[in-house]
One Martini backbone bead per residue (centre of mass of N, CA, C, O) as a GRO file, in nm:
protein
  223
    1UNK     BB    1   0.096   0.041   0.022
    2UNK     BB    2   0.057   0.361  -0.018
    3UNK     BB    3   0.200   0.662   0.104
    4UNK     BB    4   0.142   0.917   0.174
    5UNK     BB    5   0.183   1.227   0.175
    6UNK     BB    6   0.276   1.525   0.297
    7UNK     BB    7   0.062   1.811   0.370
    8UNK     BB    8   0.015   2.158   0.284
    9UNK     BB    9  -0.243   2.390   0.423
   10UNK     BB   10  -0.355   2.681   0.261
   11UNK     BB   11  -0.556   2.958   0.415
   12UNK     BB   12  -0.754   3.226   0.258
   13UNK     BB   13  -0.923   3.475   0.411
   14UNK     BB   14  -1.143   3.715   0.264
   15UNK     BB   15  -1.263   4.006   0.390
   16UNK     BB   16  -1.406   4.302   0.508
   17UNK     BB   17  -1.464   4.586   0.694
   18UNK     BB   18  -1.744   4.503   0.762
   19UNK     BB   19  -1.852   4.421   1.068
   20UNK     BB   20  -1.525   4.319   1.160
   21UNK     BB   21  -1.401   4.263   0.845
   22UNK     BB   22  -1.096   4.071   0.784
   23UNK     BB   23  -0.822   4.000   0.712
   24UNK     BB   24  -0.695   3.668   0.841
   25UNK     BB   25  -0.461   3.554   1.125
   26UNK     BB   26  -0.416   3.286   1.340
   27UNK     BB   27  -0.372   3.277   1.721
   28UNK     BB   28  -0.270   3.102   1.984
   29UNK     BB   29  -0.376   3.135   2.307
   30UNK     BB   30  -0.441   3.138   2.621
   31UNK     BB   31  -0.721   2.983   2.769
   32UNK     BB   32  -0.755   3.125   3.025
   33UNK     BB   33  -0.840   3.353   2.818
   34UNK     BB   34  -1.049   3.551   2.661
   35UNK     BB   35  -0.831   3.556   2.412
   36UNK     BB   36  -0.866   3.402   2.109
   37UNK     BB   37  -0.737   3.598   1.840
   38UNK     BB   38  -0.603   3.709   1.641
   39UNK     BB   39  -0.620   4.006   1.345
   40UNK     BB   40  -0.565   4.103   1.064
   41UNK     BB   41  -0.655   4.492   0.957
   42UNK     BB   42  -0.738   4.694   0.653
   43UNK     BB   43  -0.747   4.993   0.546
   44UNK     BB   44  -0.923   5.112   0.282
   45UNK     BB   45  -0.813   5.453   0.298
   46UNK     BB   46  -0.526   5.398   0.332
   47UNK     BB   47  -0.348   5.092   0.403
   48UNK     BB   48  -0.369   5.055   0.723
   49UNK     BB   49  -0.226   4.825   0.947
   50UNK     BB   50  -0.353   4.633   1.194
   51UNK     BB   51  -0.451   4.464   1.481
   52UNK     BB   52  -0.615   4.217   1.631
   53UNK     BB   53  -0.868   4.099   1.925
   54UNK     BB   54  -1.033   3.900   2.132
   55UNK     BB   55  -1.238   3.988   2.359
   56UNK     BB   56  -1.504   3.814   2.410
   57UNK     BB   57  -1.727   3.985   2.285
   58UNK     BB   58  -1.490   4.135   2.148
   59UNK     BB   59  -1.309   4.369   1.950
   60UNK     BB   60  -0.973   4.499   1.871
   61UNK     BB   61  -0.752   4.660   1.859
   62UNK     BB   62  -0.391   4.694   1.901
   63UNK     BB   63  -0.359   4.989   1.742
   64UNK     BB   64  -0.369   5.267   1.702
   65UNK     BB   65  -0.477   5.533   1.546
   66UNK     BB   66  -0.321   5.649   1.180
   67UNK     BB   67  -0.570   5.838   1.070
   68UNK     BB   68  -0.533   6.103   0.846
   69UNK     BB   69  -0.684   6.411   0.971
   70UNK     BB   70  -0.721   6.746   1.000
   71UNK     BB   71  -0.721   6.702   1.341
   72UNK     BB   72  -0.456   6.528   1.341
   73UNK     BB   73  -0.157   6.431   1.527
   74UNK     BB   74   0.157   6.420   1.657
   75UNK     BB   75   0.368   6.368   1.881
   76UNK     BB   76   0.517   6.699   1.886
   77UNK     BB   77   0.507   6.678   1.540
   78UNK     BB   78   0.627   6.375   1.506
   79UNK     BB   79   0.618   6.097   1.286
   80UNK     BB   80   0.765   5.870   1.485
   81UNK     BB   81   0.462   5.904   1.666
   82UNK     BB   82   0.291   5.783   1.508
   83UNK     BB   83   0.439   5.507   1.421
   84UNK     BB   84   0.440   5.430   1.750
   85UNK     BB   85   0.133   5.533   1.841
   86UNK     BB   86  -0.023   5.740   1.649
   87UNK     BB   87  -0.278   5.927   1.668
   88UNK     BB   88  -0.401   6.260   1.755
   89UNK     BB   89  -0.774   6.341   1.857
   90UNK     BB   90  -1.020   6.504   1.830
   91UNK     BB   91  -1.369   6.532   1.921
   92UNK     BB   92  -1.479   6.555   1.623
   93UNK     BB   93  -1.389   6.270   1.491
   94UNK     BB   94  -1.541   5.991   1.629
   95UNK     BB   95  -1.741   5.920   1.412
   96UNK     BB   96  -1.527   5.912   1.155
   97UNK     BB   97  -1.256   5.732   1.222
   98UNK     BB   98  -1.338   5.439   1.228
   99UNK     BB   99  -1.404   5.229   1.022
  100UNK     BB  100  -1.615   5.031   0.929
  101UNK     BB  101  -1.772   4.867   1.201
  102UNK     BB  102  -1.629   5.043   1.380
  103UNK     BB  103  -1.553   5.225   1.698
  104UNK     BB  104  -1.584   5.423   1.971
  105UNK     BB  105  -1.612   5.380   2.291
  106UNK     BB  106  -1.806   5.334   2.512
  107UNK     BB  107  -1.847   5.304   2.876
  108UNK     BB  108  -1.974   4.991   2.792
  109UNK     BB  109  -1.711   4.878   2.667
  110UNK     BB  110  -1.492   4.962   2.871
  111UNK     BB  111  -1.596   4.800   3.043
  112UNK     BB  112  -1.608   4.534   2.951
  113UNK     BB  113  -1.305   4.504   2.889
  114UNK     BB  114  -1.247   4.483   3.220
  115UNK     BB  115  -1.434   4.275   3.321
  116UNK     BB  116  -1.221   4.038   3.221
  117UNK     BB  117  -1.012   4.204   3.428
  118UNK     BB  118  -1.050   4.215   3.786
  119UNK     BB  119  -0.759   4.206   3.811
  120UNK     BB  120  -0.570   4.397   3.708
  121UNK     BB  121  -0.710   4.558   3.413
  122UNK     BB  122  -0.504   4.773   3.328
  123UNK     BB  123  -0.241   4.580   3.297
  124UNK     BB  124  -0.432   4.430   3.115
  125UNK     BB  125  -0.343   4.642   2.857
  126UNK     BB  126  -0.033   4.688   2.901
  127UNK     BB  127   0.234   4.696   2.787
  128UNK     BB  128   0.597   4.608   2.872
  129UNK     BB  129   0.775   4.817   2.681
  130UNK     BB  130   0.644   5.107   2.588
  131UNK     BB  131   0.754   5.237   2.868
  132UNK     BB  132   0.938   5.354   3.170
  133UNK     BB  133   0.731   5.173   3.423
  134UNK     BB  134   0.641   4.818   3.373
  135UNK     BB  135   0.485   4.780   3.615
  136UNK     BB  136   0.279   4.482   3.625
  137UNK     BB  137   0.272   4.462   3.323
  138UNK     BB  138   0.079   4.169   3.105
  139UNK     BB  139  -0.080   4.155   2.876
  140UNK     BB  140  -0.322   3.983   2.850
  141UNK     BB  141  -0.491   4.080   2.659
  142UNK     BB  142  -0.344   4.209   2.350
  143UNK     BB  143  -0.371   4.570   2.333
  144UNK     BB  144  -0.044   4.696   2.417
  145UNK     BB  145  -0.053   4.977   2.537
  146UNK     BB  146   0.082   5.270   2.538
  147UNK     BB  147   0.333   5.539   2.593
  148UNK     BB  148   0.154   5.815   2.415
  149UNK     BB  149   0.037   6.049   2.518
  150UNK     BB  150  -0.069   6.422   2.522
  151UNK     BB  151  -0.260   6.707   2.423
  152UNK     BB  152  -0.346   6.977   2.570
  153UNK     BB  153  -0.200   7.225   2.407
  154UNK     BB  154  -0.077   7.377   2.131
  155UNK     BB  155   0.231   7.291   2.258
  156UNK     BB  156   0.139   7.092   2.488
  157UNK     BB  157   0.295   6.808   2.610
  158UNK     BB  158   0.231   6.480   2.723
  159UNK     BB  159   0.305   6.135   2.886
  160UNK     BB  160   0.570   5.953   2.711
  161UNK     BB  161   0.573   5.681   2.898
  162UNK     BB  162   0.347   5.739   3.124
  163UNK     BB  163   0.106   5.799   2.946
  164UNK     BB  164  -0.269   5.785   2.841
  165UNK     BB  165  -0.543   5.871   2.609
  166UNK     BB  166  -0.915   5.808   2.553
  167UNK     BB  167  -1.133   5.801   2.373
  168UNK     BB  168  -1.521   5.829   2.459
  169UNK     BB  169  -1.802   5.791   2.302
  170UNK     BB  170  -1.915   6.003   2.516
  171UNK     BB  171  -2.125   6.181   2.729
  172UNK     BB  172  -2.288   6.436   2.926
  173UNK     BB  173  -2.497   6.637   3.038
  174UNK     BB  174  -2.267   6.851   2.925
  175UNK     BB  175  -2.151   6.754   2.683
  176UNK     BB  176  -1.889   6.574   2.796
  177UNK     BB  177  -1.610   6.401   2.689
  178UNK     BB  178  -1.485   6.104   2.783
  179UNK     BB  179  -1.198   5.985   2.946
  180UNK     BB  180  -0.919   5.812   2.935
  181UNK     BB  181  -0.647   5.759   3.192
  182UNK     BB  182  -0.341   5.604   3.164
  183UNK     BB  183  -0.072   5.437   3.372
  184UNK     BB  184   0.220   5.368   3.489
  185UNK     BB  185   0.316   5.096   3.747
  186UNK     BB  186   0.183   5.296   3.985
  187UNK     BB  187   0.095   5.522   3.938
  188UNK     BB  188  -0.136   5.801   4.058
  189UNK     BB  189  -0.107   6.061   4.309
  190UNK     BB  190  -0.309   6.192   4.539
  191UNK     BB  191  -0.185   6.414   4.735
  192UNK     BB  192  -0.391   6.475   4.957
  193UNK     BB  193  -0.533   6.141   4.964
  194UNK     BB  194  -0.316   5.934   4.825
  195UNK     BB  195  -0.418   5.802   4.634
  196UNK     BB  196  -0.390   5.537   4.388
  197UNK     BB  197  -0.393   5.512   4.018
  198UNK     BB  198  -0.445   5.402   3.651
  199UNK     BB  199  -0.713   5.544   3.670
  200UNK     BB  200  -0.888   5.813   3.451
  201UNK     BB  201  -1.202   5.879   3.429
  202UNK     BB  202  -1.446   6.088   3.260
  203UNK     BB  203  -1.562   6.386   3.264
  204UNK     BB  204  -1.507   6.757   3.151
  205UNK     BB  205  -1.395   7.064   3.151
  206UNK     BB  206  -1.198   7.158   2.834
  207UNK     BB  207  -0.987   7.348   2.755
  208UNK     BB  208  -0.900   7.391   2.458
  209UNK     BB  209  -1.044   7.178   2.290
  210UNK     BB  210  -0.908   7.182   2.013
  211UNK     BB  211  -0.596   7.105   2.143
  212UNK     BB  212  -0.747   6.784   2.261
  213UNK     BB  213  -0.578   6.537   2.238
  214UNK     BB  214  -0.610   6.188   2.175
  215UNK     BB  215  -0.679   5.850   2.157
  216UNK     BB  216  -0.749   5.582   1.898
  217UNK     BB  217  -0.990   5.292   1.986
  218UNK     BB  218  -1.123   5.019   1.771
  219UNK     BB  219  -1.409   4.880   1.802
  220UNK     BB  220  -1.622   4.545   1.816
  221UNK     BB  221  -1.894   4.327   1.763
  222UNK     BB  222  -1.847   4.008   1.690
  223UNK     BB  223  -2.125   3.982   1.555
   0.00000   0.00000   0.00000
């Protein structure tokens, strides 16, 4: 009887951009975490590659968006943080800054991915490598956030290696737009009260909102 030849199949799957389809290469992760598998996607708008991950029932950038946009800019001006970091973008851009079918975080997208990892949930969301203090960051998620910093004022930045900011797509009742702050490490120290965090949620008003640039992270559910 003859012996089959061993043989390899290679499967190429092209979906598009609608609805979090992407052309897709799978890897697998440890099963004890909710992330079951990457996906890079193309974004048909400019052909920037993205990595994707699936994390419980949503699916996230692995990389900040690097679309340029008329109000985006790079930290400091210097084009190597756009492509280290991706770009920074103003609260005005929410609605369209995202590909077909992903969107930026509303705060109840935002639970639910720390609801994930319900002990040291930001430390789980936090790259190992591009911090200044990457003490306890895990990336167990596989979102690998970085230590983007952001803009404050028209030519002051800040926090670069040491903290980063994301918008949320959602307001508050006086239409004041929500934003992540993450911290690296040790966390922010509340000089009054001692407190100690690495995350500042929240919305307030924002004193030269025009700006006030911030990075995004576009997510889609699953299904």
């Amino acid at each position: 009887m003859r012996t089959s030849e061993p043989y390899l199949t290679i499967l190429v799957l092209l979906f598009g951009l609608l609805a979090c389809e992407a052309t897709a290469k799978h890897r697998r992760v440890v099963a004890a975490l909710p992330v079951t598998h990457e996906q890079l996607l193309v974004d048909a708008r400019d052909g920037n590659r993205y990595g994707t991950v699936e994390v419980g029932a949503q699916v996230w950038f692995t990389e900040n968006l690097r679309l340029v946009t008329p109000h985006s800019i790079c930290y400091r001006n210097k084009p190597i943080n756009c492509t280290k970091y991706g770009r920074l973008f103003s609260s005005s851009e929410l609605e369209t800054a995202c590909p077909a079918g992903w969107r930026v975080p509303t705060l109840a997208d935002w639970h639910t991915l720390k609801a994930n990892f319900r002990n040291d949930s930001i430390y789980a969301l936090l790259d190992t490598v591009y911090w200044d203090n990457p003490v306890q960051h895990t990336n167990e998620s596989g979102l690998s956030i970085r230590g983007a910093g952001y803009q404050m004022q028209k030519r002051f930045f800040v926090g670069s290696g040491q903290a980063t900011t994301f918008w949320i797509n959602q307001t508050n009742k006086y239409d004041e737009y929500y934003h992540a702050h993450l911290y690296a490490g040790e966390g922010l120290t509340f000089e009054q009260s001692g407190y100690v965090t690495n995350e500042v949620l929240h919305a307030h008003p924002i004193e030269d909102l025009a700006n006030r640039r911030f990075s995004i992270r576009c997510m889609c559910d699953k299904t």
